[in-house]
C-alpha positions as CSV (number, residue, x, y, z in Angstrom):
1,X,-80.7,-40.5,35.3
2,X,-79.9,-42.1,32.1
3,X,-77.7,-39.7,30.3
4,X,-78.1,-38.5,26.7
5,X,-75.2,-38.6,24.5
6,X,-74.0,-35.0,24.0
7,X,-76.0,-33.6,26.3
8,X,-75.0,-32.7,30.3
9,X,-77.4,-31.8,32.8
10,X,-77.4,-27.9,33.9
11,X,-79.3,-26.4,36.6
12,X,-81.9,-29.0,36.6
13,X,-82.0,-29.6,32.2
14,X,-80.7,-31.0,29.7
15,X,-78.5,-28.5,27.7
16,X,-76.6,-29.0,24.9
17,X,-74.8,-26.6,22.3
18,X,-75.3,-26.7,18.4
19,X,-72.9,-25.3,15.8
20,X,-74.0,-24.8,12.1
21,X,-72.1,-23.2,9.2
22,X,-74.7,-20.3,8.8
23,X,-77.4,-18.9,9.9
24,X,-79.6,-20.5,7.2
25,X,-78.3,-24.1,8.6
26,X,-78.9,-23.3,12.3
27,X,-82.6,-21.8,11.5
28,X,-83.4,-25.0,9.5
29,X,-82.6,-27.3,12.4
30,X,-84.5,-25.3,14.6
31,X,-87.6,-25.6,12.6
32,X,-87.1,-29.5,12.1
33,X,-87.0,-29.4,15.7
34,X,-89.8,-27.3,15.7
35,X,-92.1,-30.0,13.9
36,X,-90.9,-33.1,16.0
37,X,-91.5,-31.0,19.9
38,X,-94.7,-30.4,18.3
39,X,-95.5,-33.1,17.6
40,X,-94.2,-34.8,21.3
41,X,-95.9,-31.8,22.6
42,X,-93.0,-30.2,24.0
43,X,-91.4,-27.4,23.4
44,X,-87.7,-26.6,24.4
45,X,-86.3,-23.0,25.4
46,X,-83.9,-21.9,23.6
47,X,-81.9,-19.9,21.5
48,X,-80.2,-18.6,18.4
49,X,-77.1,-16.4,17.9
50,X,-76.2,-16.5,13.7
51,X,-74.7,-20.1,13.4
52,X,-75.4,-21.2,16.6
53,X,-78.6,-23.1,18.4
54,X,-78.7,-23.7,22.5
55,X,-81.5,-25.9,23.9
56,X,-82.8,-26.1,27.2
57,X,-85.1,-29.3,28.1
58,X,-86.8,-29.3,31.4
59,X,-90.9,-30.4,32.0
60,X,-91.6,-27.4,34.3
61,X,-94.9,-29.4,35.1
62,X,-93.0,-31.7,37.7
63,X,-89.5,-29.0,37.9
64,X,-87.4,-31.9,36.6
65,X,-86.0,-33.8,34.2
66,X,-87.9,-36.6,32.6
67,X,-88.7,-38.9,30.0
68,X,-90.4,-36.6,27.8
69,X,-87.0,-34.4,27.8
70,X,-84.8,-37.6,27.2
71,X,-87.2,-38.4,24.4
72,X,-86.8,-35.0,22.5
73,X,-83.2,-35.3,23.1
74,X,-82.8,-38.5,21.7
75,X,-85.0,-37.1,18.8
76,X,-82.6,-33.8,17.7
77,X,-80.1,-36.2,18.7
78,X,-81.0,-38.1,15.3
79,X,-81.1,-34.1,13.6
80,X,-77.2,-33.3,13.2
């Protein structure tokens, strides 16, 4: 598997940590990344504690890791 930079693989996904100033900084990166896994049609799990954002990319269609998750990666990658 190729590896996305600042992401490591977990229980079968690609999970990586995010760490805003505020609340109001975290819930604005989740909605940019909102309009881009729209758009790829898929749609990580996460979640949202104040100034913190953790993502969870997995394509439960095939109960892997693909390219669609290294893709959205790649994309919130180009986010922070």
């Amino acid at each position: 598997m190729d590896e996305v930079p600042g992401w490591r693989l977990e229980n079968g996904a690609l999970c990586r940590d995010f760490a805003f100033a505020d609340f109001a900084q975290a819930f604005g990166f989740m909605a940019r990344v909102a309009l881009v896994a729209e758009k790829q049609d898929h749609h990580p799990e996460w979640s949202n504690v104040y100034n913190r954002v953790s993502i969870r990319l997995v394509s439960h269609d095939v109960g892997a890791v693909t390219g669609r998750d290294r893709r959205l990666a790649l994309a919130i990658n180009g986010m922070v």
